[in-house]
Chimera marker file (.cmm) of the C-alpha trace (Angstrom):
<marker_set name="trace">
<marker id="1" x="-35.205" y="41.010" z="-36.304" r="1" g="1" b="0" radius="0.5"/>
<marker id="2" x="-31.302" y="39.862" z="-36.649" r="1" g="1" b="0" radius="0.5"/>
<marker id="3" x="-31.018" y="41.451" z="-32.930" r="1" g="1" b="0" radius="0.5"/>
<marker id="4" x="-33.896" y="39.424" z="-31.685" r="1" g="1" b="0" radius="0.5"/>
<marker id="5" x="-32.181" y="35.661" z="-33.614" r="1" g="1" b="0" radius="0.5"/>
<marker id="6" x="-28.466" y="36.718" z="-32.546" r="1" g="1" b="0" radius="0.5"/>
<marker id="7" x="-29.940" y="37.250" z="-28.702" r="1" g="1" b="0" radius="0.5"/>
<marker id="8" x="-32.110" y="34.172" z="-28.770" r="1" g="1" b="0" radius="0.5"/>
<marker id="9" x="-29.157" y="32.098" z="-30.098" r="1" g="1" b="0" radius="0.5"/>
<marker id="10" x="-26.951" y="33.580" z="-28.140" r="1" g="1" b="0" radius="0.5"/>
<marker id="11" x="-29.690" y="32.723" z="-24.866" r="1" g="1" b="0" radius="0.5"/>
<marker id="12" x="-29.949" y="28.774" z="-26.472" r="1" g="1" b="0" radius="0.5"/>
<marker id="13" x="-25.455" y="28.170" z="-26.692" r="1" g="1" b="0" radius="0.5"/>
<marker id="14" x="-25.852" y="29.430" z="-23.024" r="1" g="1" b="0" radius="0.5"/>
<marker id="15" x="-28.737" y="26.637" z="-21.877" r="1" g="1" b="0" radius="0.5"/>
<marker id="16" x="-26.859" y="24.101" z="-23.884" r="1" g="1" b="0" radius="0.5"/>
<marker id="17" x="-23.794" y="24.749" z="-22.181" r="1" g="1" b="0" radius="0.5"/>
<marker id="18" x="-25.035" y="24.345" z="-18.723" r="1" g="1" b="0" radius="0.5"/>
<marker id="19" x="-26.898" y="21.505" z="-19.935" r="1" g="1" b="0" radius="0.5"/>
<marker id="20" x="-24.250" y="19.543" z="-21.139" r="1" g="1" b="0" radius="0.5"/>
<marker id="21" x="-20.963" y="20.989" z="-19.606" r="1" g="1" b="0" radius="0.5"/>
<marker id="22" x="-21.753" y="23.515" z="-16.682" r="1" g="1" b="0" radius="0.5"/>
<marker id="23" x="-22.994" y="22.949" z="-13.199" r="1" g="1" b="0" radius="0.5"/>
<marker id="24" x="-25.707" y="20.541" z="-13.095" r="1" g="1" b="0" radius="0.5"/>
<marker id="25" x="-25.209" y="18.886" z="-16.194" r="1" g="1" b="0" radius="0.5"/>
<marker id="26" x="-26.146" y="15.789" z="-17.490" r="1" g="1" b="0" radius="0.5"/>
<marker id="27" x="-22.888" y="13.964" z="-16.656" r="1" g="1" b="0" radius="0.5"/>
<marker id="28" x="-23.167" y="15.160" z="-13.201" r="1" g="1" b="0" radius="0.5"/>
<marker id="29" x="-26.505" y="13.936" z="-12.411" r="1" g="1" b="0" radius="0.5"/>
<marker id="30" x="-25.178" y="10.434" z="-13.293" r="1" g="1" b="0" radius="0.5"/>
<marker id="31" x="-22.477" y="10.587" z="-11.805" r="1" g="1" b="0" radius="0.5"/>
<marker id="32" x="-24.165" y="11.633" z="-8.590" r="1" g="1" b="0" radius="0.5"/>
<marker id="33" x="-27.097" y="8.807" z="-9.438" r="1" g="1" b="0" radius="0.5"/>
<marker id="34" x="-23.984" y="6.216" z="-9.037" r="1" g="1" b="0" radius="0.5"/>
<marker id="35" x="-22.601" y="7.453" z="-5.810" r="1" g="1" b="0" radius="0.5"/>
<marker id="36" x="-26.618" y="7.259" z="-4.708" r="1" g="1" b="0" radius="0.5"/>
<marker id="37" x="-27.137" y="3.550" z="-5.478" r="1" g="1" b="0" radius="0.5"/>
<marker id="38" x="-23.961" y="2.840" z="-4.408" r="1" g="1" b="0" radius="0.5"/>
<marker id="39" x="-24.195" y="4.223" z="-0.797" r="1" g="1" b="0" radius="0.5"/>
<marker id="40" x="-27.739" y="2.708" z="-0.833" r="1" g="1" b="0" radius="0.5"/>
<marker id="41" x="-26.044" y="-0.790" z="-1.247" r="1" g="1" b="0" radius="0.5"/>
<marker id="42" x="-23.557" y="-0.046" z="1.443" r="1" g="1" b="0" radius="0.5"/>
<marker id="43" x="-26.897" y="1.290" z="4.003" r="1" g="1" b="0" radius="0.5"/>
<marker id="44" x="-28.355" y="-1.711" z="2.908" r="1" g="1" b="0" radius="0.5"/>
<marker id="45" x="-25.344" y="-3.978" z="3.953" r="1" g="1" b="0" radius="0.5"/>
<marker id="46" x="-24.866" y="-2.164" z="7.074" r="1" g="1" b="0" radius="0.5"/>
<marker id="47" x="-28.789" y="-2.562" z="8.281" r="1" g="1" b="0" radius="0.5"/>
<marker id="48" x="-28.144" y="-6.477" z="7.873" r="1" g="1" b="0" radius="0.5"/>
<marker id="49" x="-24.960" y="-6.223" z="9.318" r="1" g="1" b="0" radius="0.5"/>
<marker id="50" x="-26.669" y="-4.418" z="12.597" r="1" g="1" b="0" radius="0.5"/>
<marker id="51" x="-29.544" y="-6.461" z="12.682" r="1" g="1" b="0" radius="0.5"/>
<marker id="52" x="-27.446" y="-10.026" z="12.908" r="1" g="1" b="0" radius="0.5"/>
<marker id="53" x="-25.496" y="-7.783" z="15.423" r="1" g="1" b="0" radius="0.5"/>
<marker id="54" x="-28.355" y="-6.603" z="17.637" r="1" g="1" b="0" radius="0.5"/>
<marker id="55" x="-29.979" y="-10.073" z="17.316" r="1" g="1" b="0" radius="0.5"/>
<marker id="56" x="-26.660" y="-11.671" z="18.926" r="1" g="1" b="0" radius="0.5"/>
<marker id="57" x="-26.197" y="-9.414" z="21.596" r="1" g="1" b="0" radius="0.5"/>
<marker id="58" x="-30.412" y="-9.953" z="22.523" r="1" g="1" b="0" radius="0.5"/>
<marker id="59" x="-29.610" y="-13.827" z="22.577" r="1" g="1" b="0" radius="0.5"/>
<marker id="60" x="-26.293" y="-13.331" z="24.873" r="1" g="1" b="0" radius="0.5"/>
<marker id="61" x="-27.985" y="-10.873" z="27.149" r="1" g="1" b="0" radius="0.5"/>
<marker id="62" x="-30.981" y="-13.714" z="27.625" r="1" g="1" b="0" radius="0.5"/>
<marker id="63" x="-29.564" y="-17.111" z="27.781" r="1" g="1" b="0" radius="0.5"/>
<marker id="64" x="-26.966" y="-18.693" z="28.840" r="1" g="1" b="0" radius="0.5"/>
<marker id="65" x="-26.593" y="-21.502" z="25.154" r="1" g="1" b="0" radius="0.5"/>
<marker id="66" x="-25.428" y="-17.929" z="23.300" r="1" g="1" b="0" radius="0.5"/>
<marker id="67" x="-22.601" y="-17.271" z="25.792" r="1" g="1" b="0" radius="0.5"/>
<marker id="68" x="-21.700" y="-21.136" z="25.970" r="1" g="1" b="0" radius="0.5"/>
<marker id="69" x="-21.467" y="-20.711" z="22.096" r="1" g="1" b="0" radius="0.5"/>
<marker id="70" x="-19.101" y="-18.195" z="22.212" r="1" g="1" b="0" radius="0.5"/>
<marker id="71" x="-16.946" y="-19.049" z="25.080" r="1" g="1" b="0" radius="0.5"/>
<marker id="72" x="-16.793" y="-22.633" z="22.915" r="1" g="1" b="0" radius="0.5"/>
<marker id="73" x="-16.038" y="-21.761" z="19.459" r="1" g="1" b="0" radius="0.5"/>
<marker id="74" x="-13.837" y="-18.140" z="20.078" r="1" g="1" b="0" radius="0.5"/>
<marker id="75" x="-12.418" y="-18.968" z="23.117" r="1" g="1" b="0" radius="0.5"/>
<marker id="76" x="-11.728" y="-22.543" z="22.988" r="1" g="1" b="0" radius="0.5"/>
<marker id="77" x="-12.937" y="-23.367" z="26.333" r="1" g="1" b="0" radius="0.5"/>
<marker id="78" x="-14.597" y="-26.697" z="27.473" r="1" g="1" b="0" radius="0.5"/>
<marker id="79" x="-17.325" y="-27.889" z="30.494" r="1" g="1" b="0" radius="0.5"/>
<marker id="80" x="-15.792" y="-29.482" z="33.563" r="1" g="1" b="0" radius="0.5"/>
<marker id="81" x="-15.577" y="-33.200" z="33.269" r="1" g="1" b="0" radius="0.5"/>
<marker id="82" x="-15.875" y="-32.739" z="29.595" r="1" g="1" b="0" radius="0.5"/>
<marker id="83" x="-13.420" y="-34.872" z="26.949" r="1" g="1" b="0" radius="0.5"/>
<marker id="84" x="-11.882" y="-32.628" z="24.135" r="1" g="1" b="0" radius="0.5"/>
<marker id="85" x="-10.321" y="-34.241" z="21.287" r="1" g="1" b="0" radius="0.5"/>
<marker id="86" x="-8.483" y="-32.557" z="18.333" r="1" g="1" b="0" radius="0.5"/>
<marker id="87" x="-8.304" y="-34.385" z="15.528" r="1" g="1" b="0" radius="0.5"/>
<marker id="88" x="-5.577" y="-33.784" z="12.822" r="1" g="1" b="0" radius="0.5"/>
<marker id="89" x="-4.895" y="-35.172" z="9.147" r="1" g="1" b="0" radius="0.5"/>
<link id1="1" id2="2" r="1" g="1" b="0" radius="0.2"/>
<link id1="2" id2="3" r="1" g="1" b="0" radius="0.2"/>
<link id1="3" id2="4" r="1" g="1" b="0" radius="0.2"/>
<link id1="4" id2="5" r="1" g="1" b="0" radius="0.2"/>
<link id1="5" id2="6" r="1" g="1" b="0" radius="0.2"/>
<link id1="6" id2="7" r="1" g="1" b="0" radius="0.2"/>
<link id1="7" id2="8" r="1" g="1" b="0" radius="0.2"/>
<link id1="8" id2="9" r="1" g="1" b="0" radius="0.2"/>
<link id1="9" id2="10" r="1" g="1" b="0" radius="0.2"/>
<link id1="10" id2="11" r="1" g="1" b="0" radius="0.2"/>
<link id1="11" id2="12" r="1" g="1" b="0" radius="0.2"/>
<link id1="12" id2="13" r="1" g="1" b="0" radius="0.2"/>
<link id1="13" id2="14" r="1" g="1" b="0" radius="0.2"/>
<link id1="14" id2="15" r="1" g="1" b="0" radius="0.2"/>
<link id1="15" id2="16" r="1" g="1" b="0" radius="0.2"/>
<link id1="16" id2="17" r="1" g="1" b="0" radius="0.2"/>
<link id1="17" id2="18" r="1" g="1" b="0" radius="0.2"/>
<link id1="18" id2="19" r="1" g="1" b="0" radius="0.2"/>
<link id1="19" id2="20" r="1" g="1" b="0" radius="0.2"/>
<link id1="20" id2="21" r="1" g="1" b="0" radius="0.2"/>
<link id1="21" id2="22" r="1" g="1" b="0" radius="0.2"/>
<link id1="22" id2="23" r="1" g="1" b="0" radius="0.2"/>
<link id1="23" id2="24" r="1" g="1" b="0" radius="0.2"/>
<link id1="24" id2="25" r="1" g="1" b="0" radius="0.2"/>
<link id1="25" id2="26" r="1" g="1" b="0" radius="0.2"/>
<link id1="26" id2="27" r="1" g="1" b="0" radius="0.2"/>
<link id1="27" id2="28" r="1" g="1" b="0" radius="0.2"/>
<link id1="28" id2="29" r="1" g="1" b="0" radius="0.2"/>
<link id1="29" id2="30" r="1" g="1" b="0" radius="0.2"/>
<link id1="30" id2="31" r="1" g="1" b="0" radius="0.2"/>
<link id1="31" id2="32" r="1" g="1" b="0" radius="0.2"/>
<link id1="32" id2="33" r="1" g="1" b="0" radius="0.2"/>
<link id1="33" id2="34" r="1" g="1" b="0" radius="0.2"/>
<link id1="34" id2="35" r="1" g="1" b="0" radius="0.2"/>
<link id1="35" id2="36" r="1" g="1" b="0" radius="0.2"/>
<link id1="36" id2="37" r="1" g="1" b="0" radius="0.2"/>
<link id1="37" id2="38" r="1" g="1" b="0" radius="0.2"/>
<link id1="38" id2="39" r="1" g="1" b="0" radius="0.2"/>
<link id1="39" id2="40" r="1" g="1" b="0" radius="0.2"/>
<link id1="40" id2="41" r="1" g="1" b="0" radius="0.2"/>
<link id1="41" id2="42" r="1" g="1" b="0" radius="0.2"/>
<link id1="42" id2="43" r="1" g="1" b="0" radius="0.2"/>
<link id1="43" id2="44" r="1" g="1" b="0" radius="0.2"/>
<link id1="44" id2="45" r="1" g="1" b="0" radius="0.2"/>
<link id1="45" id2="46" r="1" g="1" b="0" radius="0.2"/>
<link id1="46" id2="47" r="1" g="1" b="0" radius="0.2"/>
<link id1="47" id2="48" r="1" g="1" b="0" radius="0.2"/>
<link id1="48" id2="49" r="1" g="1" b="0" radius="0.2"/>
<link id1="49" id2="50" r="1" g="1" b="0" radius="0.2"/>
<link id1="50" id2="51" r="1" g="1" b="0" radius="0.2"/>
<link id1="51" id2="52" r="1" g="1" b="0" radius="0.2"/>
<link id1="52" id2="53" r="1" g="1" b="0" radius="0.2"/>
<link id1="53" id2="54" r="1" g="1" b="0" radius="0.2"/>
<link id1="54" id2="55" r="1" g="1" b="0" radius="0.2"/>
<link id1="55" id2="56" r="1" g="1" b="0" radius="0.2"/>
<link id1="56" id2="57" r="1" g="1" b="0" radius="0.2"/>
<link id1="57" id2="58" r="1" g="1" b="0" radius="0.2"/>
<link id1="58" id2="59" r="1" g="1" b="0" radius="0.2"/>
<link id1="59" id2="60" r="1" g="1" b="0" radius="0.2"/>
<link id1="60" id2="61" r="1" g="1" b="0" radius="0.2"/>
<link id1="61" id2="62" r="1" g="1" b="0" radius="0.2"/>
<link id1="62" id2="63" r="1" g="1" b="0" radius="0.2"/>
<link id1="63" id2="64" r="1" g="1" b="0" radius="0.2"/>
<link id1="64" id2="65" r="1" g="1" b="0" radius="0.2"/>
<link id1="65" id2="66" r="1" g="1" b="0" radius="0.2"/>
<link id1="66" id2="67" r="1" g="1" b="0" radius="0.2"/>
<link id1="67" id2="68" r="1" g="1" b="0" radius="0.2"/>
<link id1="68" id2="69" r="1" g="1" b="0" radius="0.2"/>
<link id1="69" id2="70" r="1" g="1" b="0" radius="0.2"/>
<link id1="70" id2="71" r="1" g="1" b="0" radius="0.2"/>
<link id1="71" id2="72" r="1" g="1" b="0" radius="0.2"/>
<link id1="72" id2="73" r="1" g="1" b="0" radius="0.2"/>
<link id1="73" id2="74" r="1" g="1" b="0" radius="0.2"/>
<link id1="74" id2="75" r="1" g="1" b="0" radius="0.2"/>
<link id1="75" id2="76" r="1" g="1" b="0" radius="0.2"/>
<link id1="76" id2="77" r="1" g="1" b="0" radius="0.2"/>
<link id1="77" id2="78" r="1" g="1" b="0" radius="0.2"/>
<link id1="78" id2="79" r="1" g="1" b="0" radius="0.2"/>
<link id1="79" id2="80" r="1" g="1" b="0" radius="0.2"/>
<link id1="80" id2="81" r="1" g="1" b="0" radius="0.2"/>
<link id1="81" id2="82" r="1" g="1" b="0" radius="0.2"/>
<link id1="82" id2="83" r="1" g="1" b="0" radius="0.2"/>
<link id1="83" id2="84" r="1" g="1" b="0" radius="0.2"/>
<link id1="84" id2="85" r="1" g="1" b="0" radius="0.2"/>
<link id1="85" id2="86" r="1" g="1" b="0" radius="0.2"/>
<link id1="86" id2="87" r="1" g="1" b="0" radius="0.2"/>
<link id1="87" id2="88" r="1" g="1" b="0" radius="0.2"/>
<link id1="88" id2="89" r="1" g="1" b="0" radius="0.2"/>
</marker_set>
């Protein structure tokens, strides 16, 4: 009977251990729950990101306003016969 208590004690310190401190513990789980939800933010970000993305490149490969847009505001340029004016404080 003291065999059978020493062994079974002996078989619970050993499950405790890897529950709390050994390889798939507790603290590993969260940890690895963190780094989850945080790369499922950063997927998240990155689907918006590549939606705006594809959405722009659909409306410069269709019209012509989208390019006009762009060649306005990143490249500065104007229409012929067109009056620019920069105003300054």
């Amino acid at each position: 009977m003291r065999t059978l208590i020493i062994v079974l004690a002996s078989l619970l310190l050993t499950l405790q251990y890897r529950l709390w401190i050994g390889e798939g513990s507790v603290s590993q789980l969260m940890t690895v729950r963190e780094r989850v939800a945080q790369q499922q933010l950063e997927s998240q970000r990155l689907r918006e990101r590549n939606h705006l993305l594809s959405v722009d490149v659909v409306a410069l490969q269709t019209g012509l306003e989208a390019v006009e847009e762009h060649a306005r505001t990143e490249l500065g340029m104007i229409k012929r016969d067109e009056e620019f004016f920069l105003m300054s404080e």
